[in-house]
C-alpha positions in Angstrom: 11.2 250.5 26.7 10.7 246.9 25.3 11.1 245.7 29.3 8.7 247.8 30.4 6.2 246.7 27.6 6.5 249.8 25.0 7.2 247.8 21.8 5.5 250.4 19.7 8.1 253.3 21.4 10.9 250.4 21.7 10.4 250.1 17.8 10.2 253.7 16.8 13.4 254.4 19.0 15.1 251.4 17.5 14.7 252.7 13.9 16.3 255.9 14.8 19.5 254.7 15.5 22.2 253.6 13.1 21.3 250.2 10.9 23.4 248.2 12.6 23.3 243.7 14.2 21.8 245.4 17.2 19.2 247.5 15.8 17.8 244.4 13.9 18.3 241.7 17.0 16.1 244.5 18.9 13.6 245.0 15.8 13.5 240.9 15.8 12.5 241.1 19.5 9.9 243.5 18.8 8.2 241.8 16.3 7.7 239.1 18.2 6.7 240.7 21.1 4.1 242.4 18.9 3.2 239.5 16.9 3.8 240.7 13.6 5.1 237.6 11.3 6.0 239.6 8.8 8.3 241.8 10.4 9.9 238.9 12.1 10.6 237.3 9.3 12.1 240.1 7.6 14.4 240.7 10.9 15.3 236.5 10.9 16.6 236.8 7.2 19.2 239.7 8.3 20.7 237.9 10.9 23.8 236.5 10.7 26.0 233.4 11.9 27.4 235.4 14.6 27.1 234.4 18.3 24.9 237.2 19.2 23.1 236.7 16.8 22.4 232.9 17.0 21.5 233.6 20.8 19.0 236.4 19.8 17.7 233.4 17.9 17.7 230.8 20.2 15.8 232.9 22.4 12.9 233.8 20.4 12.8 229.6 19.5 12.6 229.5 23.1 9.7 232.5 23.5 7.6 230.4 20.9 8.0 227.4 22.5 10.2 225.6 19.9 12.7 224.1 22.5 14.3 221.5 20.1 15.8 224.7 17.8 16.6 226.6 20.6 18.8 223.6 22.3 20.3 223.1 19.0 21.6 226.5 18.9 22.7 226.1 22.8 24.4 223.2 22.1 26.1 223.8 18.9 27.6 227.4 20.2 28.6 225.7 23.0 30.5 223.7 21.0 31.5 226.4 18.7 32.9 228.1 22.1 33.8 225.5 25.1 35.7 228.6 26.8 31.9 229.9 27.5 31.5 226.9 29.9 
C-alpha cells in the first residue's frame, strides 16, 4: 500500500498489527510520506540503535535531502559491520 501511494490505508493497516520495530519504521515512513512533523517525530524518538533501524533512518535523511546524516549513518554501520561489504 505505501508503494503504491495509499499512506492513509498503509497507516491504518500498520496500526492494526502488533506494536512492534517494524510497525513504527513503517509508521516513520508514513509520516513522512504524508508530511506530518509531528507524527515523524513521535516515530524518530522510538527508534532504536539497531541496524534496521539506523537504515530506516538514513533513508528518510536521504528522502529530505539531508545527505551529510544520511552518509554518516552509511558510513558508521559500515563500520559497525565490515562483513556487509
Amino acid at each position: 500500500l505505501l508503494g503504491l501511494g495509499w499512506f492513509a490505508e498503509a497507516e491504518e493497516k500498520a496500526l492494526k498489527g502488533p506494536s512492534c520495530p517494524l510497525q513504527n519504521r513503517l509508521l516513520f515512513h508514513v509520516a513522512h510520506r504524508m508530511n506530518d512533523e509531528n507524527k515523524l517525530m513521535m516515530y524518530h524518538q522510538k527508534l532504536n540503535d539497531t541496524t534496521l533501524d539506523q537504515l530506516s533512518l538514513a533513508s528518510i535523511h536521504y528522502l529530505r535531502n539531508h545527505f551529510q546524516e544520511a552518509t554518516d549513518i552509511y558510513k558508521r554501520l559500515l563500520l559497525e559491520n565490515r562483513d556487509y561489504t
